[in-house]
TIDRENPA-723937 format. One record per residue: residue in three letters; x, y, z of N, C-alpha, C, O in turn. Coordinates in pm, whole numbers, padded with zeros to 5 digits, always signed. Layout:
% residues N
ALAXYZXYZXYZXYZ;...
***
This chain:
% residues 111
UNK+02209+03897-01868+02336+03838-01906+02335+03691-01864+02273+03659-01762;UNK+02408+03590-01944+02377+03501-01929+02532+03426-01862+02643+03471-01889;UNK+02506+03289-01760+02640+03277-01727+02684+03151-01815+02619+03049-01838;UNK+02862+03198-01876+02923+03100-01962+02946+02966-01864+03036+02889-01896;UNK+02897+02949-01794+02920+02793-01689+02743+02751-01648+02719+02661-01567;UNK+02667+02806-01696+02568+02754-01719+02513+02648-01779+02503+02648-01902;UNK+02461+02521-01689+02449+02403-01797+02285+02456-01866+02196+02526-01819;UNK+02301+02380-02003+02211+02461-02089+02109+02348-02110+02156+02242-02151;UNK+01983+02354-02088+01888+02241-02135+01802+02263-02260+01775+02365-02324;UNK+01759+02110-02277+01694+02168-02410+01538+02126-02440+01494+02038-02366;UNK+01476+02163-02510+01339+02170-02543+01334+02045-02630+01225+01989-02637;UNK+01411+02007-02682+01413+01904-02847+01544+01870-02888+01630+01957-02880;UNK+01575+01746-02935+01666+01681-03000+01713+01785-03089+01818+01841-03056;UNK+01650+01823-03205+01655+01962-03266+01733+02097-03209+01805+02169-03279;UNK+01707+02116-03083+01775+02251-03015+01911+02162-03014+02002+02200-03088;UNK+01930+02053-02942+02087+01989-02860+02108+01984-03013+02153+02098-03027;UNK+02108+01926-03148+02159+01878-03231+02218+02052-03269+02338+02078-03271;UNK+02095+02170-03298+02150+02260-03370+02311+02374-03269+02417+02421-03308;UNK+02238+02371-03131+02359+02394-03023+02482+02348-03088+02577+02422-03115;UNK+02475+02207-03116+02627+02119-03164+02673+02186-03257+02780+02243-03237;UNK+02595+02203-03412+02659+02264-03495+02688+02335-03507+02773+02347-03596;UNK+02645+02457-03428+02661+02607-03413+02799+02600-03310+02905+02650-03349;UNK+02792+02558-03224+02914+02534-03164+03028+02500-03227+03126+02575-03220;UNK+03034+02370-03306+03148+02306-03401+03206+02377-03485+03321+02368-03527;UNK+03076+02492-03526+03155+02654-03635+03212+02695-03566+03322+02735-03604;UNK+03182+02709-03454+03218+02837-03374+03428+02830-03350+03514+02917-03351;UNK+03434+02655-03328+03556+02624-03294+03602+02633-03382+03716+02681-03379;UNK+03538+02589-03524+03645+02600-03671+03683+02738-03692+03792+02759-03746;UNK+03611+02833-03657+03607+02979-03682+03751+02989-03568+03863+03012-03612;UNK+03728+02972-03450+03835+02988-03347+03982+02936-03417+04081+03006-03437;UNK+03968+02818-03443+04110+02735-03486+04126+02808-03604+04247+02807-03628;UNK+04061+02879-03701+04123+02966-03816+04190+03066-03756+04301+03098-03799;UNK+04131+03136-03642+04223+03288-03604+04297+03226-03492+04353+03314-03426;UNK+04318+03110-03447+04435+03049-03340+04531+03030-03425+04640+03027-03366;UNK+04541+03013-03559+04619+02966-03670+04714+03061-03771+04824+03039-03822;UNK+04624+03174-03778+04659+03290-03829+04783+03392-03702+04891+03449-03716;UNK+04687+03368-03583+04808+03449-03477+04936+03391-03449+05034+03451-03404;UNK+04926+03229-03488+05009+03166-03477+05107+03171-03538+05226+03168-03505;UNK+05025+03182-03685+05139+03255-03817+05220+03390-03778+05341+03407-03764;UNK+05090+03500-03762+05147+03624-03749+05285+03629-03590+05378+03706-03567;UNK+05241+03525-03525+05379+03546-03407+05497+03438-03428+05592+03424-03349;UNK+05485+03393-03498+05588+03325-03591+05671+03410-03665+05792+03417-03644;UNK+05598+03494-03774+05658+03604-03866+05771+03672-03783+05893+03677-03801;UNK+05689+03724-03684+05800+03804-03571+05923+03779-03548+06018+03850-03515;UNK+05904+03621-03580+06081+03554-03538+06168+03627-03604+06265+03673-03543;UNK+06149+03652-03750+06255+03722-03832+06279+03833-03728+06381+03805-03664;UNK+06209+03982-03676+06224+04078-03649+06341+04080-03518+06428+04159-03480;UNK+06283+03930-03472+06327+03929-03322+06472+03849-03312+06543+03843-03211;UNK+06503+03774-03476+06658+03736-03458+06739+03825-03541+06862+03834-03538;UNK+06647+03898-03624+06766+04007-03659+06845+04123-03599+06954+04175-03625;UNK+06717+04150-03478+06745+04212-03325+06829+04145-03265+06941+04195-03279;UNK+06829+04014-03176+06917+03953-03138+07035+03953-03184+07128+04015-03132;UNK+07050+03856-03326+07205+03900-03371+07239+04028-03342+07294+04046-03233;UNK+07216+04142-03427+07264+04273-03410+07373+04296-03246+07491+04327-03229;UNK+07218+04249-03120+07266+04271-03054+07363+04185-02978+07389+04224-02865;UNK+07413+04087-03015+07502+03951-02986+07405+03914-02893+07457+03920-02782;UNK+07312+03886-02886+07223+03767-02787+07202+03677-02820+07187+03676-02942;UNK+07187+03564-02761+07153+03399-02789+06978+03425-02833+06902+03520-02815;UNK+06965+03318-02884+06845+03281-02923+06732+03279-02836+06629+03346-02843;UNK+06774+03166-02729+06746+03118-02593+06719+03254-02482+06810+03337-02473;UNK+06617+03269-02416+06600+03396-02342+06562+03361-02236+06460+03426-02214;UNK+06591+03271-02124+06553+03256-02043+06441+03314-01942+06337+03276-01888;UNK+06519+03425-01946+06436+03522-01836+06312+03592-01929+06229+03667-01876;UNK+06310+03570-02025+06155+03558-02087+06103+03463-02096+05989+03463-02048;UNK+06139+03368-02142+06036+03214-02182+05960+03304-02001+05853+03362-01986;UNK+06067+03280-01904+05981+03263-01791+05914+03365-01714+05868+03343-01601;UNK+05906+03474-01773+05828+03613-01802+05694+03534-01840+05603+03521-01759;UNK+05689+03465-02008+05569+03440-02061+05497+03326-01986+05375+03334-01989;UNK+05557+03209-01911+05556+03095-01858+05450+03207-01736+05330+03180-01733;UNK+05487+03296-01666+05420+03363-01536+05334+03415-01615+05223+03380-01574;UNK+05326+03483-01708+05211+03541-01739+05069+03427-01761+04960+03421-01705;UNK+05116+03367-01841+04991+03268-01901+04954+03215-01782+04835+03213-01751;UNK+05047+03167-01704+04995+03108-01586+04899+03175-01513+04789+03119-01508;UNK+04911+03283-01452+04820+03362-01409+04730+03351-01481+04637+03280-01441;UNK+04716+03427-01640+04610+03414-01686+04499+03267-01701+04379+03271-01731;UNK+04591+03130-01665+04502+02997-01653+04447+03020-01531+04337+02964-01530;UNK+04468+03072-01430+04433+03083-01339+04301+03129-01258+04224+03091-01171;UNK+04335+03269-01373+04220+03320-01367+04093+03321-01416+03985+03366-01378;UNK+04144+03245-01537+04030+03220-01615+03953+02978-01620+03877+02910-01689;UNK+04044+02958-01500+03989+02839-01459+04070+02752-01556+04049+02632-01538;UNK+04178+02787-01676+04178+02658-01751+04333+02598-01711+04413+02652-01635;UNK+04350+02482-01779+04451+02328-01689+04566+02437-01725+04559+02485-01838;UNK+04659+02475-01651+04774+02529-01638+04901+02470-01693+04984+02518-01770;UNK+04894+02345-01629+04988+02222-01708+04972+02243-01901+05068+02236-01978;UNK+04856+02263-01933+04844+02253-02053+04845+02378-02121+04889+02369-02236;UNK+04813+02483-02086+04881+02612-02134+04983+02573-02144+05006+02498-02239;UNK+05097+02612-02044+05233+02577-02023+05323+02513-02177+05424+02565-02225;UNK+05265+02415-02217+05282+02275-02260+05257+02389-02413+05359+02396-02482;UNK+05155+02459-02457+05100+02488-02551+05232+02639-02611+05282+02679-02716;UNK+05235+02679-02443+05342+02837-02506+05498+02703-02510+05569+02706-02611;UNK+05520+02633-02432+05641+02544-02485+05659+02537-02660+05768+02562-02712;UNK+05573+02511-02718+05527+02438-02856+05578+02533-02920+05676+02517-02994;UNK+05498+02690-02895+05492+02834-02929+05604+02878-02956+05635+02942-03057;UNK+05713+02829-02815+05807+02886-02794+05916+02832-02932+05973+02891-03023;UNK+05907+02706-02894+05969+02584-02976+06006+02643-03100+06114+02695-03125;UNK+05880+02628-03197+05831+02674-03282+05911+02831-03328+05958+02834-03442;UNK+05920+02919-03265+05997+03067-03286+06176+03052-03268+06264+03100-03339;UNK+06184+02991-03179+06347+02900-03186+06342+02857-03325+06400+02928-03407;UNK+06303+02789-03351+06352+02724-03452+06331+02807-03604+06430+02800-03677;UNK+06260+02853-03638+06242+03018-03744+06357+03044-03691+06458+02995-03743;UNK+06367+03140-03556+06483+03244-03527+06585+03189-03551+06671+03264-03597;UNK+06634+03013-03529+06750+02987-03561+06790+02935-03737+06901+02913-03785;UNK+06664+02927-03799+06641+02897-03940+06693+03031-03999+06784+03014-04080;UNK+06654+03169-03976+06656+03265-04035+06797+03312-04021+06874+03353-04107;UNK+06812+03297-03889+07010+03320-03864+07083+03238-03936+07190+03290-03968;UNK+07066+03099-03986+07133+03014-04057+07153+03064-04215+07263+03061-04271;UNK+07023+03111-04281+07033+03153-04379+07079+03310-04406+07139+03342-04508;UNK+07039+03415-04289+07157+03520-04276+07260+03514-04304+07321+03597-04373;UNK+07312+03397-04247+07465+03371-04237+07544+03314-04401+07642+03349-04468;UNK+07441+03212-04413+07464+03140-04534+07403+03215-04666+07405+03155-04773;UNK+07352+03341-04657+07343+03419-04767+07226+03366-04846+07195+03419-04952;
***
């Protein structure tokens, strides 16, 4: 098994050049399914303000944002990456589902 914090050397210009490209897929491949989950937890908003209304709750959930805010955190933690910038990234996330959830209630309303 090999370790992912391993610096990797190379035999030839050829190996470092093909490493790069194989790598650069690898992220385009990543940013397609970072993009798609992004979609698919977006979609959710509908499910999750037609729940809300129903149940007279605000949009705004405090005591979750900061449920998800502890979770990720931990998980930066554990897995070594900038915490500040998770954080910053489920903010966006969050942002982002506010504004669907309050788009979709607007047009609920407005038929």
């Amino acid at each position: 098994m090999t370790n992912e914090n391993e610096v990797k050397s190379f035999n030839s210009k050829e190996d470092a050049e093909n490493l790069l490209k194989e790598s650069r897929n690898r992220i385009d491949e990543i940013d397609n399914e970072l993009f798609d989950l992004i979609c698919q937890r977006t979609s959710i908003a509908k499910d999750v303000a037609l729940a809300k209304d129903y149940l007279g709750l605000p949009i705004y959930d405090k005591s979750r944002e900061d449920a998800i805010h502890a979770k990720v955190e931990k998980l930066s933690e554990e897995n070594d990456i900038d915490t500040d910038i998770i954080n910053q990234i489920v903010d966006m996330l969050t942002i982002l589902n506010k504004n669907e959830q309050n788009e979709i209630l607007r047009r609920n309303v407005d038929g």
